[in-house]
C-alpha positions as CSV (number, residue, x, y, z in Angstrom):
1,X,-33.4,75.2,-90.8
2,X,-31.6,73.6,-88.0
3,X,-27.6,74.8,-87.2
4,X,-26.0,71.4,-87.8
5,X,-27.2,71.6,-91.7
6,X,-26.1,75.0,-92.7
7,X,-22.1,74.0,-92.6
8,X,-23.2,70.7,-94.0
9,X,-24.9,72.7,-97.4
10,X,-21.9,74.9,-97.6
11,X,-19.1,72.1,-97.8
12,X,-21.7,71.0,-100.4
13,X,-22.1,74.1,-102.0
14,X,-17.9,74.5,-101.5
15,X,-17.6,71.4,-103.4
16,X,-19.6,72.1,-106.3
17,X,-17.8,74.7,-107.2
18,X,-14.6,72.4,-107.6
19,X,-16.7,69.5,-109.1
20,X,-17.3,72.1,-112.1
21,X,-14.1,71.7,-113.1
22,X,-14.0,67.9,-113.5
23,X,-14.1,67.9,-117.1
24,X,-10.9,70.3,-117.2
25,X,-9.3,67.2,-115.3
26,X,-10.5,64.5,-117.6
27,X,-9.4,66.5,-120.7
28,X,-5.9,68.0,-118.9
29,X,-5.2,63.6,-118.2
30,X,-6.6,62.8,-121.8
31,X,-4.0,64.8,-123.5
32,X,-0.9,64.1,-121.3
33,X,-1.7,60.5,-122.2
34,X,-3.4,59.0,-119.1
35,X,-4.2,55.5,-120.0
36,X,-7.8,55.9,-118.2
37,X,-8.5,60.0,-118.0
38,X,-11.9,59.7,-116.7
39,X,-10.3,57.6,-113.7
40,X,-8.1,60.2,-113.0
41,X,-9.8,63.3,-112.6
42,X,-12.3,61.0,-110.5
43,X,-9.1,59.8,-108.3
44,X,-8.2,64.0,-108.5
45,X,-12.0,65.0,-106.8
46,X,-12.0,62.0,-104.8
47,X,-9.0,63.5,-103.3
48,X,-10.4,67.5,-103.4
49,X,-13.1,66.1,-101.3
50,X,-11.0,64.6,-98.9
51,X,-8.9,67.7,-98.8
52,X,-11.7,70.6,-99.6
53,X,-9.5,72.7,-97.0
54,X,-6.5,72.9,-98.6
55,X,-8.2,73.6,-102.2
56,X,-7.6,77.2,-102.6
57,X,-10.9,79.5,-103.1
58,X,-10.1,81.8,-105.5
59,X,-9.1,79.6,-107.9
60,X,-8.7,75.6,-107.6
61,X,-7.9,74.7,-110.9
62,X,-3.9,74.6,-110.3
63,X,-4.6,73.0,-107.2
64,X,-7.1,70.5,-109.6
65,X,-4.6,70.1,-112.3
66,X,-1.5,69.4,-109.9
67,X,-3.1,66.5,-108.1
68,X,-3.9,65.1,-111.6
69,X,-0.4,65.8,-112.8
70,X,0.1,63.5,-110.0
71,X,-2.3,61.2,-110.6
72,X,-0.8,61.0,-114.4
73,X,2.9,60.4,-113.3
74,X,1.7,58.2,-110.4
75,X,0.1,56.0,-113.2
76,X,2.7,55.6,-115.7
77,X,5.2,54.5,-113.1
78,X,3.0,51.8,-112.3
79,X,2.2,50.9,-115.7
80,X,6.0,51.0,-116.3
81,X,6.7,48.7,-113.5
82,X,4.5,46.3,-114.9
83,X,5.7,46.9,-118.7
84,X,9.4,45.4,-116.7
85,X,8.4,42.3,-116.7
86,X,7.8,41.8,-120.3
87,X,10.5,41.0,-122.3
88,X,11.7,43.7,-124.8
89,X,9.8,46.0,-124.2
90,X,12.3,49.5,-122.6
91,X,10.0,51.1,-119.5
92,X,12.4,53.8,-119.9
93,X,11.0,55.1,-123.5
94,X,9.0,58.2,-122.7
95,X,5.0,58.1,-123.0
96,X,4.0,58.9,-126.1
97,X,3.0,62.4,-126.7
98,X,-0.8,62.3,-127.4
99,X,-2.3,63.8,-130.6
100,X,-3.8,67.1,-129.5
101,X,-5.6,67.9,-133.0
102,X,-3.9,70.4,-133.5
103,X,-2.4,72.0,-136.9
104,X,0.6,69.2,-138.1
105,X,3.5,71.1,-138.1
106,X,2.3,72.7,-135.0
107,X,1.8,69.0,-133.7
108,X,5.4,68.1,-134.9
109,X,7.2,71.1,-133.4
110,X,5.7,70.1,-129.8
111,X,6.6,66.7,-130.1
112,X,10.1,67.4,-130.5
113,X,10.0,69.5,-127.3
114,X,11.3,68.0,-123.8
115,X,7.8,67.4,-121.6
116,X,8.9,70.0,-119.8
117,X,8.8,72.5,-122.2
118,X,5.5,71.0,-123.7
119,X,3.6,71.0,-120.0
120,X,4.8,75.2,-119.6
121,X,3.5,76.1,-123.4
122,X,0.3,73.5,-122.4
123,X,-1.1,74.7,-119.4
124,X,-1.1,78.6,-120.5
125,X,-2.2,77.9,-124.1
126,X,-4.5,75.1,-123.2
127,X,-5.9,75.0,-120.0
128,X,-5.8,78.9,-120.0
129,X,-3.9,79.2,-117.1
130,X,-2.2,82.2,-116.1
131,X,1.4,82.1,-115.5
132,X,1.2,82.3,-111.5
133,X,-1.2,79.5,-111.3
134,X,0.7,77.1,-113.5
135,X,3.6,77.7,-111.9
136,X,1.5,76.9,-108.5
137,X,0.5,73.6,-110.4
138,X,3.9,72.5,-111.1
139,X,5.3,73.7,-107.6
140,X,7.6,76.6,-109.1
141,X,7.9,79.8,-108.3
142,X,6.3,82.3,-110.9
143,X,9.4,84.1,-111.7
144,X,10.7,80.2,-112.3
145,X,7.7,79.5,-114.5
146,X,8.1,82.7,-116.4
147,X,11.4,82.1,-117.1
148,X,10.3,77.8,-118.3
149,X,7.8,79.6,-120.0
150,X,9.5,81.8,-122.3
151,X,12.7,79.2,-123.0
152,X,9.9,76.8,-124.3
153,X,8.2,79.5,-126.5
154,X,12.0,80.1,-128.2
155,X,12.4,76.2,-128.3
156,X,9.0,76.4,-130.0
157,X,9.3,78.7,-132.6
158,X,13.2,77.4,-133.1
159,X,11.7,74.1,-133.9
160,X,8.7,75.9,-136.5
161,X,11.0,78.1,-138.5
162,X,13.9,75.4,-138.9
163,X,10.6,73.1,-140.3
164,X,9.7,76.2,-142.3
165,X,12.9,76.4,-143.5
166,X,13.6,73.1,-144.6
167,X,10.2,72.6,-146.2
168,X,11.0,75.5,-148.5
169,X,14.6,74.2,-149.7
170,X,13.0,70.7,-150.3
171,X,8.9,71.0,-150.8
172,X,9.0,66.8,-150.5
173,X,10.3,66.9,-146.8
174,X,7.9,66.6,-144.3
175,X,9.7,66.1,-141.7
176,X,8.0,63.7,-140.4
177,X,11.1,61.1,-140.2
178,X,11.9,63.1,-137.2
């Protein structure tokens, strides 16, 4: 096997292992809203090819899902910036929260949270990332992402106990006129 090949078949090899995750990608995009989530975790390896270096080894998942957060933001500015030029419609409304299938009042309780709060709960109950790499996908320090992390889970459960609450002083509210 000639010389030139083998660093060839290990970039290849390299690269594999980060194309596994490409369904992580389409599904991360798919459930922040991405108009075209397939597209975007394309655009994502498109750019972990072109930048296979700076992917980190041990894991490249944060590394994945931060150039799709990207990707995701990128896209609904654009598609904002064209929504301007229609008249009445507000660019500034927030992208809808996609449905994650999850149980409803579960569902309703993460709507009400800022994206914020829903992208901290998301990425460690979701895409089962440890606290260290999602803070490395969002660019925070871990002690910063701890501290996101545990303000969202009291926002959370806040927001499922006052539902519980109410549903029990009133059986017909559903709190769904939220």
């Amino acid at each position: 096997m000639p010389r030139e090949t083998e660093p060839r078949s290990a970039v290849e090899a390299r690269f594999a292992e980060v194309f596994a995750h490409l369904g992580l990608l389409s599904a991360y995009a798919r459930r922040r809203g991405a108009r075209d989530p397939d597209a975007i975790a394309a655009e994502a390896m498109a750019i972990a090819w072109r930048r296979l270096a700076d992917v980190p080894r041990d894991d490249p998942r944060p590394w994945l899902i931060a150039t799709a957060r990207n990707l995701v933001l990128a896209d609904r500015r654009r598609h904002a910036a064209t929504l301007q030029d229609l008249e009445g419609v507000d660019p500034a409304a927030p992208p809808e929260v996609p449905t994650l299938e999850l149980d409803h009042e579960l569902e309703i309780a993460l709507a009400t949270l800022s994206e914020t709060d829903r992208e901290a709960l998301l990425l460690i109950a979701w895409e089962d990332l440890t606290p260290s790499a999602a803070a490395a996908s969002l660019g925070i320090s871990p002690a910063a992402f701890r501290v996101r992390l545990h303000r969202a889970r009291r926002r959370l459960l806040y927001e499922l106990e006052t539902r519980r609450q109410r549903t029990q002083l009133n059986p017909a509210w559903s709190g769904n006129d939220l």
